[in-house]
C-alpha positions as CSV (number, residue, x, y, z in Angstrom):
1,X,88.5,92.8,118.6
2,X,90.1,95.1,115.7
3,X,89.8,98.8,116.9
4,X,88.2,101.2,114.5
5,X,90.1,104.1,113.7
6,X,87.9,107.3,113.0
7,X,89.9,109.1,110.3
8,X,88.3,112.4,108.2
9,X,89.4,110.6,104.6
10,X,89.2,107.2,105.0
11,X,86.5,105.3,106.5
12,X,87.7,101.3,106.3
13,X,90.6,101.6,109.2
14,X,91.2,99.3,111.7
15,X,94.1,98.2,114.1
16,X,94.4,94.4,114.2
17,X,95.6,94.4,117.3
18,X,93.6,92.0,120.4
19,X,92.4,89.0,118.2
20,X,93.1,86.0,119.9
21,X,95.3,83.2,119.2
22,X,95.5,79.1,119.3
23,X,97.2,79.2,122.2
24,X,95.9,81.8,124.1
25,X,97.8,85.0,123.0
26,X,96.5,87.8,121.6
27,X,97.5,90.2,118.5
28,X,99.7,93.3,119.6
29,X,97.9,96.9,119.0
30,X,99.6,99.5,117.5
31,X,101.6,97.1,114.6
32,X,99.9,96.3,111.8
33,X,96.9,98.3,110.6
34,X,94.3,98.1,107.5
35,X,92.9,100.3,105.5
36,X,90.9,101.7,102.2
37,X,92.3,104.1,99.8
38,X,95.2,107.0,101.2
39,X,93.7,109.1,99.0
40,X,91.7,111.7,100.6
41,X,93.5,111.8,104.4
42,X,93.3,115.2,105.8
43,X,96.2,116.9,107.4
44,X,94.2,116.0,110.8
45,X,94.6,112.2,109.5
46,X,98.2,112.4,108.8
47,X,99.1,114.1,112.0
48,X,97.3,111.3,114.1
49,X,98.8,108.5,111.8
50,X,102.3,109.8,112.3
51,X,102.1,111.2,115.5
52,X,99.5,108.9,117.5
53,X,100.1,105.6,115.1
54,X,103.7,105.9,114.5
55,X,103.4,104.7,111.0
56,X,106.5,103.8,109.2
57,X,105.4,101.6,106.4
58,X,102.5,101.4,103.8
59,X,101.9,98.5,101.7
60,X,99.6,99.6,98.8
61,X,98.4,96.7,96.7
62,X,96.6,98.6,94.5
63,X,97.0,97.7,90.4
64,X,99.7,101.3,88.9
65,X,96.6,102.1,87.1
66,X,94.8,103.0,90.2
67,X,97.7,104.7,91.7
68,X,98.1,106.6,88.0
69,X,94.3,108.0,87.7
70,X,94.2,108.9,91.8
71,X,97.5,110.4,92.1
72,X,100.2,110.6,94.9
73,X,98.5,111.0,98.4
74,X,99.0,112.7,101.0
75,X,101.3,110.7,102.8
76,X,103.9,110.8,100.0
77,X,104.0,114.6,100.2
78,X,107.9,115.4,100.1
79,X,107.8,116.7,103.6
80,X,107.4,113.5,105.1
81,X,110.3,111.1,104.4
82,X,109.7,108.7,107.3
83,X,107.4,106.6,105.5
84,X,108.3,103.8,103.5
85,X,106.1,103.0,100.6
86,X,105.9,99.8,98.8
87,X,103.8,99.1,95.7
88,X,102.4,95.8,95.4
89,X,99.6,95.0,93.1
90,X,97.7,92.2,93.0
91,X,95.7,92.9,89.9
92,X,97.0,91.8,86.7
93,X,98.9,94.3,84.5
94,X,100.1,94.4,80.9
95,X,102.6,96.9,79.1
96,X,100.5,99.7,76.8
97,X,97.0,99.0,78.6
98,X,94.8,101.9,79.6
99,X,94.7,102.7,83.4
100,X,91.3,102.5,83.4
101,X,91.4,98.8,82.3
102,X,93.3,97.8,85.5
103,X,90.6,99.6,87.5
104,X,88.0,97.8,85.9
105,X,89.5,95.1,86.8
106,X,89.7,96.1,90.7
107,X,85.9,96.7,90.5
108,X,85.1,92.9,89.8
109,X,86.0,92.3,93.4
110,X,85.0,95.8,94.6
111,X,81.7,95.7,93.8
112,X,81.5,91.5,93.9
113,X,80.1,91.1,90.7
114,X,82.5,88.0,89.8
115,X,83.5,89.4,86.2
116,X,86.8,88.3,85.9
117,X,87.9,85.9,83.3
118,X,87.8,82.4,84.4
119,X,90.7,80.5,86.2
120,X,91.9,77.8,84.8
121,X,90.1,74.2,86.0
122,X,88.1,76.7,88.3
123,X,84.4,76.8,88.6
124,X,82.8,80.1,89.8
125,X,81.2,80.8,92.8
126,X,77.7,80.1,93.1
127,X,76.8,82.9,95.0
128,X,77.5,86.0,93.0
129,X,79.1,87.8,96.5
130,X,81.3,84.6,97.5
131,X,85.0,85.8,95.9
132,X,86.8,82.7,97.4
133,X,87.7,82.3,93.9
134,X,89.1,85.3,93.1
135,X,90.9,85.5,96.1
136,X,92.5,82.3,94.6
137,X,93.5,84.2,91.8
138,X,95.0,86.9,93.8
139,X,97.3,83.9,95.0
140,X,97.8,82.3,91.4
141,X,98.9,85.6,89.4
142,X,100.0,87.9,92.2
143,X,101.5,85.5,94.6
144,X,105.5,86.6,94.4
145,X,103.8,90.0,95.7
146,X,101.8,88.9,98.6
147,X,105.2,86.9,99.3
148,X,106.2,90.2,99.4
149,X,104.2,92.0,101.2
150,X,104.3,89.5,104.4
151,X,108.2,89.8,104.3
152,X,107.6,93.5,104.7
153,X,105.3,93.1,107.4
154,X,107.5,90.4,109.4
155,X,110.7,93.0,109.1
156,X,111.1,94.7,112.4
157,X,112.3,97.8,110.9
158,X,109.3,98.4,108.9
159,X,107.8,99.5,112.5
160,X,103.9,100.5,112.6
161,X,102.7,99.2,109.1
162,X,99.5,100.0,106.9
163,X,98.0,97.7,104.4
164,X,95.6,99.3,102.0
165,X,94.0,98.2,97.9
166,X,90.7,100.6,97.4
167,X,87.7,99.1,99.2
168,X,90.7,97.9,102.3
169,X,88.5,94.4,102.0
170,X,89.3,92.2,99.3
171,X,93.1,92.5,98.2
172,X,93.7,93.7,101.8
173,X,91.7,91.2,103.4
174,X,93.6,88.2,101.9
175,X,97.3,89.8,102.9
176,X,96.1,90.2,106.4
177,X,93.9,87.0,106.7
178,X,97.3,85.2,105.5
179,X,99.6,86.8,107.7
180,X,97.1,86.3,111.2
181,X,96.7,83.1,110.3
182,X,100.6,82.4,109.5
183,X,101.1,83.7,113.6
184,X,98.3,81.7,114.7
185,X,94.9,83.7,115.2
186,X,92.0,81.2,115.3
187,X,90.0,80.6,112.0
188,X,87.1,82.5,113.5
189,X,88.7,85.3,114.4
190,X,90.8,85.6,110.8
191,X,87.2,85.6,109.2
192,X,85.3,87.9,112.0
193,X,88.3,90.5,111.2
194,X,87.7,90.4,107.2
195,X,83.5,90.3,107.6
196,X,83.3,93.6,109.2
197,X,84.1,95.5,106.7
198,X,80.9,94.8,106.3
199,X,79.9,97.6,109.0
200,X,81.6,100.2,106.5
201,X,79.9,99.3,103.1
202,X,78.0,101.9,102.7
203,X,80.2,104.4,103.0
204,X,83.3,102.7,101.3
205,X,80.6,102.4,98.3
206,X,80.1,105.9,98.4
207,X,83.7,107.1,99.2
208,X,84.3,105.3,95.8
209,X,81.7,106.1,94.1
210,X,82.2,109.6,94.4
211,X,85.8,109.5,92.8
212,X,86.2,109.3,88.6
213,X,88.2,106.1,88.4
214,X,85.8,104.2,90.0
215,X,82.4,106.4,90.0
216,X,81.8,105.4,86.5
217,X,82.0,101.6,87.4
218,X,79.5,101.7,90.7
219,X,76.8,102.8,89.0
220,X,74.0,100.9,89.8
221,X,75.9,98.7,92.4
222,X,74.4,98.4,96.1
223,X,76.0,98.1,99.2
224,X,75.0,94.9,99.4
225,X,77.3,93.6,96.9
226,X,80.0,95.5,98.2
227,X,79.6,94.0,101.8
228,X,81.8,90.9,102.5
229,X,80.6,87.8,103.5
230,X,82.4,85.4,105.6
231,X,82.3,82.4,102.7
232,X,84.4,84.5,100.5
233,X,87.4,84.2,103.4
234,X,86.3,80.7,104.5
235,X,86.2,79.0,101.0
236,X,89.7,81.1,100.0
237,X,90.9,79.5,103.6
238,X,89.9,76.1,102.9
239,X,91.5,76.3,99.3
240,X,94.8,77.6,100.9
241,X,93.9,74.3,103.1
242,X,93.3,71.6,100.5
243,X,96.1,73.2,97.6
244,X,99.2,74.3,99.6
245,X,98.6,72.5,103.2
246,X,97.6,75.2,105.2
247,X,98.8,79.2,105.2
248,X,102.5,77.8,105.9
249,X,102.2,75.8,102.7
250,X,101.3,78.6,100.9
251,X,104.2,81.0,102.5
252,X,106.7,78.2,102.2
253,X,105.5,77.8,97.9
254,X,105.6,82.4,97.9
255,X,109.1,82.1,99.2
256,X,108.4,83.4,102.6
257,X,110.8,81.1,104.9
258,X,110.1,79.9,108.7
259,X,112.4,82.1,109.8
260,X,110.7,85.1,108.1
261,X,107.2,83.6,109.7
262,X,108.8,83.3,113.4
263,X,110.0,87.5,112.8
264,X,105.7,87.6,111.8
265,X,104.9,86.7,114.7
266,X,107.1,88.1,117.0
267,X,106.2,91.2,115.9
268,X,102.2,90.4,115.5
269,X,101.8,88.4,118.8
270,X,101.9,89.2,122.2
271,X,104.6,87.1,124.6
272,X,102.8,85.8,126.7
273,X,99.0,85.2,127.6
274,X,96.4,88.2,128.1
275,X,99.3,90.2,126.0
């Protein structure tokens, strides 16, 4: 099972490392790790991810609004240049439009309130908290970026690697939940990972609500409707499953190769049994 990390500024961390695999292997520990918003680390929190973690590479797919109204964090400080940083946003952007649009936007699936404007030949949800469809979406407007993003977590140089958005559940959770289920981690385990977020709701709703990009958006909301709930991943798996074939449908159609997929794994899956 994921291990929680206990940081001072950021309370949606988590190692994937130990899920278990089709074939009996496990994820490695200490490669690929998830996370809410960088924002408010403490120096305590960037010690232990640099020292203790060995992070190398953070993957923020955050919308450049977001990263525009919250500012540089603490891990792009100009002391530390051993961090590679790669902006991938999965939010829809247009040239001249207010920061705070793109944030707004970003709430939708923050606070599960299934807002956004209609996909084509798409019905919504029926249950206001299932975001199956907007994960979709992610996959339809943003899909040359999550291409991205799993070539940058299949490179071996990009070492111990981070993958954050606001909440660390919804544009993180699809990017992960593609890339364990690209090496092989069972179904169950894929969704089991993204639903306990769920244990950290309440204080990822608060974390954000406390913040003036997205304070002004959360009034009102509950943790409830911030929690996710495993047919949000399930119904975004089976439509990865009935559209593209299966997560290596999907990859192959986002430009991501076999080859890249067999470097995936390698680095996200142990070698042999019990490792």
């Amino acid at each position: 099972m994921a291990l929680w990390l206990e940081l001072q500024g950021a309370v949606n961390v988590r190692d994937v490392g130990g899920l278990p695999t089709v074939d009996g292997r496990t994820t490695r520990s200490g490669v690929l790790l998830r996370s809410d918003n960088l924002q408010d680390l403490t120096e305590d929190d960037v010690a232990h991810l640099l020292g203790q973690r060995g992070l190398k590479t953070v993957i923020d797919l955050r919308s450049s609004g977001e990263v525009h109204l919250t500012g540089p964090g603490p891990l792009k400080a100009s002391h530390i240049q051993d961090v590679q940083h790669v902006h991938l946003s999965l939010i829809p952007e247009w040239d001249g439009e207010p920061d705070q649009a793109e944030v707004d936007r970003a709430l939708d699936d923050i606070a599960q309130q299934a807002t956004l404007p209609s996909l084509p030949d798409r019905s919504r949800p029926s249950d206001p908290t299932d975001l199956a469809a907007h994960y979709t979406g992610y996959v339809e407007r943003a899909g040359a970026n999550i291409g991205t993003a799993l070539k940058v977590l299949a490179d071996p140089a990009s070492g111990t690697s981070l993958v954050h958005c606001a909440a660390g559940k919804d544009r993180t959770g699809v990017v992960i939940a593609l890339a364990l289920s690209l090496v092989g981690v069972t179904r169950a385990a894929v969704v089991a990972d993204y639903v306990r977020s769920a244990e950290r709701a309440e204080a990822i709703l608060a974390r954000l609500a406390a913040t003036a990009a997205y304070g002004p958006g959360l009034v009102g909301v509950t943790a409830v409707q911030t929690a996710p709930v495993a047919s949000s991943m399930e119904g975004f798996l089976d439509a990865v499953d009935r559209e593209y074939g299966g997560p290596h449908g999907l990859a192959m159609s986002l430009g991501v190769d076999e080859e890249t997929v067999a470097r995936l794994a390698a680095r996200l899956v142990g070698t042999s049994r019990g490792r």
